[in-house]
C-alpha positions as CSV (number, residue, x, y, z in Angstrom):
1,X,-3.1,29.8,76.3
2,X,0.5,30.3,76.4
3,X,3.0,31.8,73.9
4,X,4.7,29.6,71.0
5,X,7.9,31.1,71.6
6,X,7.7,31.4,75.2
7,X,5.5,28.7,76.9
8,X,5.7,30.9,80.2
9,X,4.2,33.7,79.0
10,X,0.5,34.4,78.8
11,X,-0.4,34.8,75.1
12,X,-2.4,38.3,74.0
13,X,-2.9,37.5,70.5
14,X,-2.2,35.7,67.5
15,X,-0.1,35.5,64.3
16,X,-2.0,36.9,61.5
17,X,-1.0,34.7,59.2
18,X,0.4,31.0,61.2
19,X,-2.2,31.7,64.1
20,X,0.5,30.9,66.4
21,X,0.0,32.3,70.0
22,X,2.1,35.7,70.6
23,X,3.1,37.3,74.4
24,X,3.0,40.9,74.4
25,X,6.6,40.8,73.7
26,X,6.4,38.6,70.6
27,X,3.1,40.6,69.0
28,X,4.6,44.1,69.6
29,X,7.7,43.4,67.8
30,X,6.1,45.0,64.3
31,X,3.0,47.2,63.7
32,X,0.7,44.2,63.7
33,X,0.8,40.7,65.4
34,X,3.0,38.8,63.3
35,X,5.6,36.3,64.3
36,X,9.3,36.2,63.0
37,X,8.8,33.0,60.4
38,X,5.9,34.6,59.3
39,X,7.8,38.1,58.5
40,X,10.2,36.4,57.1
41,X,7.6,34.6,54.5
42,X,6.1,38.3,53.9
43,X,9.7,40.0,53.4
44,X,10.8,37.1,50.8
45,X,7.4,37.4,49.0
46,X,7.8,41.4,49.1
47,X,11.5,41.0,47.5
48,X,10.6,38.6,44.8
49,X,7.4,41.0,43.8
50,X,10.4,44.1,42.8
51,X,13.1,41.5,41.7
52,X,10.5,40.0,39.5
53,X,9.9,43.0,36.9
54,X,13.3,43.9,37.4
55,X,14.5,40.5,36.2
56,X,12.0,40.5,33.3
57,X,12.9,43.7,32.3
58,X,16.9,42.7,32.0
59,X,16.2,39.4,30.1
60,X,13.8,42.1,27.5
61,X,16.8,44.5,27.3
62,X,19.1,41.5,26.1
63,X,16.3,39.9,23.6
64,X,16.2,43.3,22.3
65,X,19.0,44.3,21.7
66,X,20.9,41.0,20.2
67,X,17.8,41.0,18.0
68,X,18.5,44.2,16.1
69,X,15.0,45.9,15.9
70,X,16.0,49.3,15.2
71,X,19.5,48.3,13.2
72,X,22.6,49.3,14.2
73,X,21.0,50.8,17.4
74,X,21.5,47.7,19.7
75,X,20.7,49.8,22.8
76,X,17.9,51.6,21.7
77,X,16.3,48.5,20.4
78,X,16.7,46.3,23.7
79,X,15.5,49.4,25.7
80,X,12.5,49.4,23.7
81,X,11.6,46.1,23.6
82,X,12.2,46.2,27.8
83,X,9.4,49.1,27.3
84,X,7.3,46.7,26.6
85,X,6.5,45.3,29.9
86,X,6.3,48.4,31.7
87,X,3.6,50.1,29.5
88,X,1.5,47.0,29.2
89,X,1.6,47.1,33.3
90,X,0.4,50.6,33.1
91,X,-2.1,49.9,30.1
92,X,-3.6,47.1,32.5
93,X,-4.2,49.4,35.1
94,X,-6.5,51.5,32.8
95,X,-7.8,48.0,30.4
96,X,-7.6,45.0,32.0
97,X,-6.8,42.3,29.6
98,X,-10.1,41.7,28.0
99,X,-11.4,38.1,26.2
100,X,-11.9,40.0,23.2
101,X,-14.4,37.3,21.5
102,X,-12.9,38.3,17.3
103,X,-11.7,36.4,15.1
104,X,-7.9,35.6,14.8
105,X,-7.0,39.2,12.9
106,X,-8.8,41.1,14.7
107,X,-7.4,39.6,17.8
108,X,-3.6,40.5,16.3
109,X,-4.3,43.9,15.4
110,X,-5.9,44.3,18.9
111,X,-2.3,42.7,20.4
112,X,-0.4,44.3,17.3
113,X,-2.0,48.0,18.7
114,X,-1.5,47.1,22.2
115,X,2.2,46.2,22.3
116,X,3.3,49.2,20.6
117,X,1.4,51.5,23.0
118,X,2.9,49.4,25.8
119,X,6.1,50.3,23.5
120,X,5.6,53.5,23.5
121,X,4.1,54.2,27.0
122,X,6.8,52.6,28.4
123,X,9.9,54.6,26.8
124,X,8.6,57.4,29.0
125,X,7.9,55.0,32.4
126,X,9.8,52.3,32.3
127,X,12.9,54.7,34.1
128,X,10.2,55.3,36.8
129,X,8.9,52.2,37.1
130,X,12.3,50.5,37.6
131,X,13.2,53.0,39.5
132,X,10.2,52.8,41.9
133,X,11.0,48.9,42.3
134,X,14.6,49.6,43.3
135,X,13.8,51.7,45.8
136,X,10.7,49.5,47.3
137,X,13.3,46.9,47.1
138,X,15.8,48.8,49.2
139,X,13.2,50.1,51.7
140,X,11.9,46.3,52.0
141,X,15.3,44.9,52.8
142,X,16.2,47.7,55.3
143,X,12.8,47.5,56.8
144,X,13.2,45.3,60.4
């Protein structure tokens, strides 16, 4: 079998992902046997999974703070309301979303309870977590 990219070239292995036939040349171009469409696919799908929370995280800050939660404290309020969706990721970690079987108030005291810990969780890590996905972000883009 011969390589996909060069047809005069014996092929040594095979794209993880397309199984497209790779020369030596072709599957030692990064640590595993991958070829360049497929990188690409992986790198887009890597940048979108830290521009996502990012993203989420803006559109939460604005909601937040045109909504006046805490009064005249427009940036407080939209920086707690981002909070939000960085302590209900780390919440998730620890309890998964659960299919609580309750009845309809017990079920919105459950999400009631949950959303301010996620609130308050997240005023401490949402800094770090952005933070984290910038710099994955960076690293991912620079990355060959």
């Amino acid at each position: 079998m011969n390589c996909y990219y060069h047809p005069t070239e014996y092929a040594v292995a095979q794209c993880l992902d397309c199984k497209k036939a790779l020369c030596h040349s072709c599957a030692s171009q990064y640590k595993e046997p991958i070829c360049n469409s497929c990188n690409r696919k992986r790198k887009i799908a890597g940048c979108v999974s830290y521009i996502k929370p990012i993203l989420v995280c803006l559109i939460l800050f604005v909601i937040g703070y045109n909504v006046d939660i805490l009064g005249q404290d427009n940036a407080m309020g939209g920086y707690m309301c981002m909070s939000i969706y960085a302590g209900w990721k780390i919440i998730d970690q620890f309890l998964p979303n659960l299919f609580i079987w309750f009845n309809i108030q017990a079920l919105f005291w459950y999400y009631l309870i949950r959303i301010v810990m996620s609130m308050f969780i997240g005023a401490f890590a949402t800094p770090l977590y952005l933070f984290y996905c910038v710099i994955r972000l960076i690293l991912l883009l620079i990355k060959k």
